[in-house]
N, C-alpha and C positions, 0 to 999 in steps of 0.2 A: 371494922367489920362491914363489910357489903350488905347491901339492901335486902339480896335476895340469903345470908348467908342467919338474918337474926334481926329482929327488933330492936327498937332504941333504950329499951331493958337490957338488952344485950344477951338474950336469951338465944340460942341457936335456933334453926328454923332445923326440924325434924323430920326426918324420912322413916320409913320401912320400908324395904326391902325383901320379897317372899322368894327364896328360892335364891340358893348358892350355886346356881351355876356359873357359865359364861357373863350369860348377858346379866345377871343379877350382881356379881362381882365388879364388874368393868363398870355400871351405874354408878356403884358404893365408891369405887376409886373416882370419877368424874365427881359426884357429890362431894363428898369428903375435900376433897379439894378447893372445892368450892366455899370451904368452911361450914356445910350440914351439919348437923350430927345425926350419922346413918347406922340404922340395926340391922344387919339381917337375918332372917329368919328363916331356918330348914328345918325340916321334918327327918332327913337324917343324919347320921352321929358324925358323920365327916362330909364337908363340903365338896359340892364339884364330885358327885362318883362317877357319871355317865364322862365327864369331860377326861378322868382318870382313866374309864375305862378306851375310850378313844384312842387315849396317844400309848396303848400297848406295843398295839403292832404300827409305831411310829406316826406323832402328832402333827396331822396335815391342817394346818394352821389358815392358810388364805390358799390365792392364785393367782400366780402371774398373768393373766388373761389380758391383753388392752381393756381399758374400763366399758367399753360399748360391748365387747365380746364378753363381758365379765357380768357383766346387766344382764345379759340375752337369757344368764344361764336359769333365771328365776322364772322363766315362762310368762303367765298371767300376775305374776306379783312383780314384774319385774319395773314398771313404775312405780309400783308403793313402796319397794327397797330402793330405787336409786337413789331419793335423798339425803339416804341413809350409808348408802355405800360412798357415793360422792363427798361426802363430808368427815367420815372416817371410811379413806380407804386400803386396798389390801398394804398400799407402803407405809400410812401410819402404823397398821397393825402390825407390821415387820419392827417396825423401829421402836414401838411400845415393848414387844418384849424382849428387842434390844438394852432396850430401858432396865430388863428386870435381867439382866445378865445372861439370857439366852439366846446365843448368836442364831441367826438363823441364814438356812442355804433351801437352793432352788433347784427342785430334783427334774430329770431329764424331760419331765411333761407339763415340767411349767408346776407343779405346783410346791407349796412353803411348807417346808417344817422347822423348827429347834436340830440344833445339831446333837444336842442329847438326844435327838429321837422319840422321847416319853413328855408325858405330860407332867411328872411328880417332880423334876426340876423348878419349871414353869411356875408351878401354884404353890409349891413352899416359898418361892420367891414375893410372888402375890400376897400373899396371904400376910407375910412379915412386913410389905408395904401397907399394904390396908389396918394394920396392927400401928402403926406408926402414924398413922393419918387418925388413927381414934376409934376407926369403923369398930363397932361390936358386933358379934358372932353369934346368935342364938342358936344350937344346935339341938335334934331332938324336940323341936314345934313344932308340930302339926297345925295349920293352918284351919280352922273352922270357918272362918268366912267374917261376918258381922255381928255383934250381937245388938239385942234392941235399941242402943243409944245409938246405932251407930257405930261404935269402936271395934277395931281389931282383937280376934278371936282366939287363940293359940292355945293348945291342947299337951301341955309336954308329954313326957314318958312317965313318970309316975299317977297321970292321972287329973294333974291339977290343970289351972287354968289361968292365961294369963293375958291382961288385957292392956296393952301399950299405950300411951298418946304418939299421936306421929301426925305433923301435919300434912302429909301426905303419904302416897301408899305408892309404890312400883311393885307390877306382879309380874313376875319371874320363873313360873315356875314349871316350864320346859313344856312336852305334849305329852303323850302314855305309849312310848315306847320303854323299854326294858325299867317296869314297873317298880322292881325289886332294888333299881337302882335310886329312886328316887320319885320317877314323873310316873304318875300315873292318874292324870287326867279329872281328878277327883273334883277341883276347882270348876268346872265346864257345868255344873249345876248348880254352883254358888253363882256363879256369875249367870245364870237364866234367870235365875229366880229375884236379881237386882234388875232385870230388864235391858240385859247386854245379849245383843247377837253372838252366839256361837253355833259354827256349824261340826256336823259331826266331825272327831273322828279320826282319822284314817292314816293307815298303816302306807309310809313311805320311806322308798330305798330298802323295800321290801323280796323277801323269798316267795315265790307260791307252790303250791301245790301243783301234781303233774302227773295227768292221766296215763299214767304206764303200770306195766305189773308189780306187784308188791317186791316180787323177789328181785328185781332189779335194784329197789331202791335197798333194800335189805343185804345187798351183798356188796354196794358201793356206794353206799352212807360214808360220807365226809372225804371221797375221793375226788379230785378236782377235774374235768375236763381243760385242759387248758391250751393256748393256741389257738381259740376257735372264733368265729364270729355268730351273729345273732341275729336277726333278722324280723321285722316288726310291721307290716303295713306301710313300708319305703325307710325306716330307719334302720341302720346298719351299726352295729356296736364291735369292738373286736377287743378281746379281753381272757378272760376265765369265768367259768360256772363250776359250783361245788354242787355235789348230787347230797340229797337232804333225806330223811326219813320217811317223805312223802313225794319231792318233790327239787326244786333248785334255788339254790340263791349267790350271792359273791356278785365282783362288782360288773360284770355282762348285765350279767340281770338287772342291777338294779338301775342302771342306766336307762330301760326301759321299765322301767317298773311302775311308770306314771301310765303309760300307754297302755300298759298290760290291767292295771287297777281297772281304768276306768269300762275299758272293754269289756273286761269279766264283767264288772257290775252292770253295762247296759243289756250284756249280750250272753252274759251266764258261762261263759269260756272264751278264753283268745289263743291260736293258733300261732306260735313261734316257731321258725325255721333256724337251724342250727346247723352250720355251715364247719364242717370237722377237720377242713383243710383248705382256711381261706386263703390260704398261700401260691394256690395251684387251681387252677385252670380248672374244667371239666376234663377239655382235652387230655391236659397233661395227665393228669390222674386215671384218666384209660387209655393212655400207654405203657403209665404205669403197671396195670391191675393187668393189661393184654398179655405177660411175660405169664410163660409155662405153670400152674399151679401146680400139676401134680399130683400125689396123693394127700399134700398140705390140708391141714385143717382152716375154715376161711380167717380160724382168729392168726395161727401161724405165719399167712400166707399176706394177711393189713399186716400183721407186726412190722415184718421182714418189707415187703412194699412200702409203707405209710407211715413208717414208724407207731402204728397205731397202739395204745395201753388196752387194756383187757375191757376198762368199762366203757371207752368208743367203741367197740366192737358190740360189747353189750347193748348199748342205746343203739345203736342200728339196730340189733336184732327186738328190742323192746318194741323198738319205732314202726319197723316194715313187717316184723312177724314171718309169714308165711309169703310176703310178698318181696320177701327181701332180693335184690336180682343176683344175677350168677354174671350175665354177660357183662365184661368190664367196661362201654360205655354208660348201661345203664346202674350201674352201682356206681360208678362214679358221679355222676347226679346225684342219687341218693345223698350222699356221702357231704356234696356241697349243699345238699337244700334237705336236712331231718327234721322232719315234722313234730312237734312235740303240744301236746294242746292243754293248757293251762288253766284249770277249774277255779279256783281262789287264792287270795295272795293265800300268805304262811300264816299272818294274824299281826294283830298292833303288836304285841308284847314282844317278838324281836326283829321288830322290825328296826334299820337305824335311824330311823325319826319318823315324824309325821307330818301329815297334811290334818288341815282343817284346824280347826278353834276360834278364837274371838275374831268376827268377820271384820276384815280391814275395813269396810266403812262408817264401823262401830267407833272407830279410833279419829281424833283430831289429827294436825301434822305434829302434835308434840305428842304422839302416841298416847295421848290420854284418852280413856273413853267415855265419848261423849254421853250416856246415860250416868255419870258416876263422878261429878268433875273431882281432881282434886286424886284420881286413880288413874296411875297409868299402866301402860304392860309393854312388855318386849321378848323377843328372842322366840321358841318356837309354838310357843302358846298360843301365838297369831297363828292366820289362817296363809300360808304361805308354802313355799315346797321348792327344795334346790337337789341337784346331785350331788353325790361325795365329792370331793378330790378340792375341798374348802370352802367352799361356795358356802356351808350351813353353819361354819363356825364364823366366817367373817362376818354373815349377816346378825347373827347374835352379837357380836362386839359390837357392833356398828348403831345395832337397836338399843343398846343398854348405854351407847353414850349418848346417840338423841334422847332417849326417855329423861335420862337426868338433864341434857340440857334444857328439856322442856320445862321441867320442875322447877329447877334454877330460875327461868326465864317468867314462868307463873309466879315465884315466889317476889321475884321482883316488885313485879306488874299482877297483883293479884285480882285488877278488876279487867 
């Protein structure tokens, strides 16, 4: 047995584990390997739900990106994650769950999934490795935090209480996006009140709100604009937006939906341009729109021109009102630059992840933080922010196997 794996008793050297997601899971396999003996512990009654719920609509696992382009995508965290990404990167993470029997392929934009498609392949497979390494499962613990010795806290579902030894701790336990599934942020006052930096908060890869008439949104709730591009104070996105109960979201938007956040918050609303035919020209489009209307009605008359669906015609009229134009160079303007002006995101709770939590300077390079030695954390709990299309699931693998190498490497070398 290894130095770092148990004492000369031959006693295991002990982990906990808060939080079965991604990064909490991938930890418990790097430990356990390592010969730990690792528990981990959820608060809900099946492991991984937000990671289940993910891979519905097809499990985008990493990205093909060259590693520099692959860096870039983290913004201001994009130094704190490279030595993270650099050391487990996105072709480990391909070949790990090659490892677990899920082959995986590279869809047309560069980015990875499982050829199953889903995530429930994936984590049965996991789950049965981690079962066979020893890892234990505590399902149904709510986390309390410390209690006066010092020890780990846990609250089951019946009521009782229950207090671990572990000689160390990894916290795992995601941001407070879709609450219902697991994370909800609850841990961000347990860790103030030990004198760990956390900053608020905040709802990323986010819907907002959108200052247009009710009945707009009320007659084309959950219908998609698609084909369109997006337009943000010089960045340009080209994609889909689904029209929401208030407001928009899908993945146009959330693409900016950093730049849109922060604007709202300095500036109280940010103004998007939605561009309904980035396909075409201004020109082209009023050559298009100059052909005979007739007695057509204007929605008849885009259909037939513009291929246009009933709720683009809608959002034009939401958008320009009374100002809407008639002459076909100037509605073809229109048409490429609709103004739509964005009051607040949609809210943390569906959003699909967040920004803000335990401030990365809070943290050593073995992800331990430094008010708390002997406690470490990973995955989205940290204060960091990526776009979809894999960037936010690599970085939780990637965090959960430093975190345990760090452990590993303390346990060693404990002074």
């Amino acid at each position: 047995m290894s130095a770092a794996a148990g004492d000369q008793s031959g006693k295991k050297f002990s982990v906990a584990i808060i939080g079965a997601g991604p990064a909490g899971l991938m930890a418990a396999e790097v430990l356990a390997q390592a010969g730990m003996q690792v528990a981990v512990y959820d608060r809900m009654a099946s492991p991984a739900r937000k990671f289940l719920m993910a891979g519905r609509g097809g499990l985008n696992l990493t990205h093909t990106d060259e590693l520099p382009l692959f860096l870039s995508r983290y913004g201001d965290a994009a130094e704190f994650l490279a030595p993270f990404n650099r050391a487990f990167p996105p072709s480990a993470l391909m070949s790990w769950a090659e490892g677990l029997g899920q082959e995986t392929f590279v869809g047309s934009s560069g980015r990875v999934f499982p050829k199953a498609m889903k995530a429930s392949p994936l984590l049965r497979a996991w789950l049965a490795r981690l079962g066979q390494l020893g890892v234990l499962l505590h399902l149904q613990h709510e986390w309390r935090g410390w209690n006066k010795d010092g020890q780990l806290l846990f609250r089951r579902a019946d009521g009782s209480d229950v207090v671990p030894h572990a000689d160390a701790t990894l916290l795992a336990l995601g941001g407070a996006s879709w609450p219902r599934l697991g994370s909800d942020g609850a841990w961000a006052d347990i860790l103030r009140a030990r004198g760990v930096q956390v900053n608020a908060l905040q709802p990323a890869n986010c819907g907002f709100v959108a200052a247009l008439p009710a009945d707009f949104h009320a007659r084309f709730q959950g219908q998609p604009l698609s084909g369109i591009a997006l337009s943000f104070r010089g960045k340009n996105v080209r994609g889909e937006a689904m029209v929401t109960a208030r407001g928009f979201e899908g993945g146009a938007i959330y693409a900016l939906s950093r730049d849109l956040r922060d604007a709202i918050a300095a500036e109280g609303s940010a103004q998007l341009e939605i561009d309904l035919r980035p396909g075409l020209t201004a020109g082209a489009l009023g050559q298009r729109l100059a052909r005979p209307r007739g007695k057509e009605s204007l929605s008849n008359f885009l259909r037939k021109a513009l291929s246009f669906p009933p709720v683009a015609v809608a959002l034009l009229r939401a958008a320009f009102g009374e100002n809407l134009a008639r002459e076909p160079e100037l509605l073809a303007v229109q048409i490429k630059s609709v103004p739509v002006t964005l009051t607040a995101t949609a809210g943390i709770s569906r959003a699909i992840s967040t920004a803000g939590g335990i401030a990365r300077e809070a943290l050593d390079e073995n992800l331990m933080l430094k008010a708390m030695p002997g406690v470490h954390a990973a995955g989205e709990m940290i204060d960091w922010e990526a776009p979809t299309g894999g960037y936010l699931l690599q970085a939780c693998f990637a965090m959960g196997v430093a975190a345990a190498q760090g452990i590993v490497a303390r346990a060693a070398n404990p002074n």
